[in-house]
C-alpha positions in Angstrom: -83.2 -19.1 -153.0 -85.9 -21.2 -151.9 -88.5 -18.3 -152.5 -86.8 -18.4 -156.3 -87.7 -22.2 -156.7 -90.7 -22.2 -155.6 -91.9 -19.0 -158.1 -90.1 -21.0 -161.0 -92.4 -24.3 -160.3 -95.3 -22.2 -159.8 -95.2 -20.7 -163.7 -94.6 -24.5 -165.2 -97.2 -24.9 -167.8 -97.9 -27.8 -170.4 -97.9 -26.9 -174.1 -101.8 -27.3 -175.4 -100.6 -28.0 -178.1 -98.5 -31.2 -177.3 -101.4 -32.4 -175.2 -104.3 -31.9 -177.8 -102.0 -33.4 -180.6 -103.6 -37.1 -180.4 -100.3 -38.4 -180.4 -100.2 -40.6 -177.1 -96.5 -40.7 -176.6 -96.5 -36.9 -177.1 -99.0 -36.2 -174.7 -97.5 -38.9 -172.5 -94.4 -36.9 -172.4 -95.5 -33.9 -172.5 -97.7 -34.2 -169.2 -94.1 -35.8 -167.5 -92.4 -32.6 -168.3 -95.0 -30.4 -167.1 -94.8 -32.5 -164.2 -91.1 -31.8 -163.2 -89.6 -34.7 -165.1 -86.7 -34.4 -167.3 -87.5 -35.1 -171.0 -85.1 -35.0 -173.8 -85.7 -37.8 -176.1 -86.4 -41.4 -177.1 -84.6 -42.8 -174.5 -86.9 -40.9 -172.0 -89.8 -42.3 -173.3 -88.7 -45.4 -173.1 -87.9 -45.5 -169.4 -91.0 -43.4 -167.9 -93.2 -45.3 -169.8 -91.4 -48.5 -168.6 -91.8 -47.7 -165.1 -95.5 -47.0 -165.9 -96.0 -50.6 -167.4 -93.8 -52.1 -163.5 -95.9 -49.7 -162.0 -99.2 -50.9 -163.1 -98.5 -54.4 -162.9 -97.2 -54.6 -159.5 -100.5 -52.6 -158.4 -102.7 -54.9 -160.5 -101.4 -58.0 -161.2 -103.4 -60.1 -164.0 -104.1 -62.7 -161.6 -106.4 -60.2 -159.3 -107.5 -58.5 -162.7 -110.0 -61.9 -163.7 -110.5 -63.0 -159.5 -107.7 -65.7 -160.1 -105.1 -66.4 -157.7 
């Protein structure tokens, strides 16, 4: 089984298509999915790109950003 997995991950692919489209919330998504993430719609979006933003700000606060603090 474990042999199975790993062969299935190994073929995951992005679509080119998706990624070259300009669009950034379609390439957004479309490099979560190839990444293993489950996307299936707008409320996807939402939340991966939500945990982007918390992401980002707890590695660089504004404060550090401009030498503040």
């Amino acid at each position: 089984m474990q042999n199975e997995w790993k062969n299935l991950w190994n073929k995951r692919s992005g679509e080119l298509d998706r990624i070259d489209s300009g669009d950034f919330r379609e390439i957004f998504l479309e490099l979560k999915r190839s990444n293993g993430f489950d996307v299936v719609d707008e409320l996807t979006y939402d939340a991966l790109y939500g945990q982007y933003l918390e992401t980002k700000q707890n590695l660089w606060p504004a404060e550090n950003l401009w030498g503040g603090g």
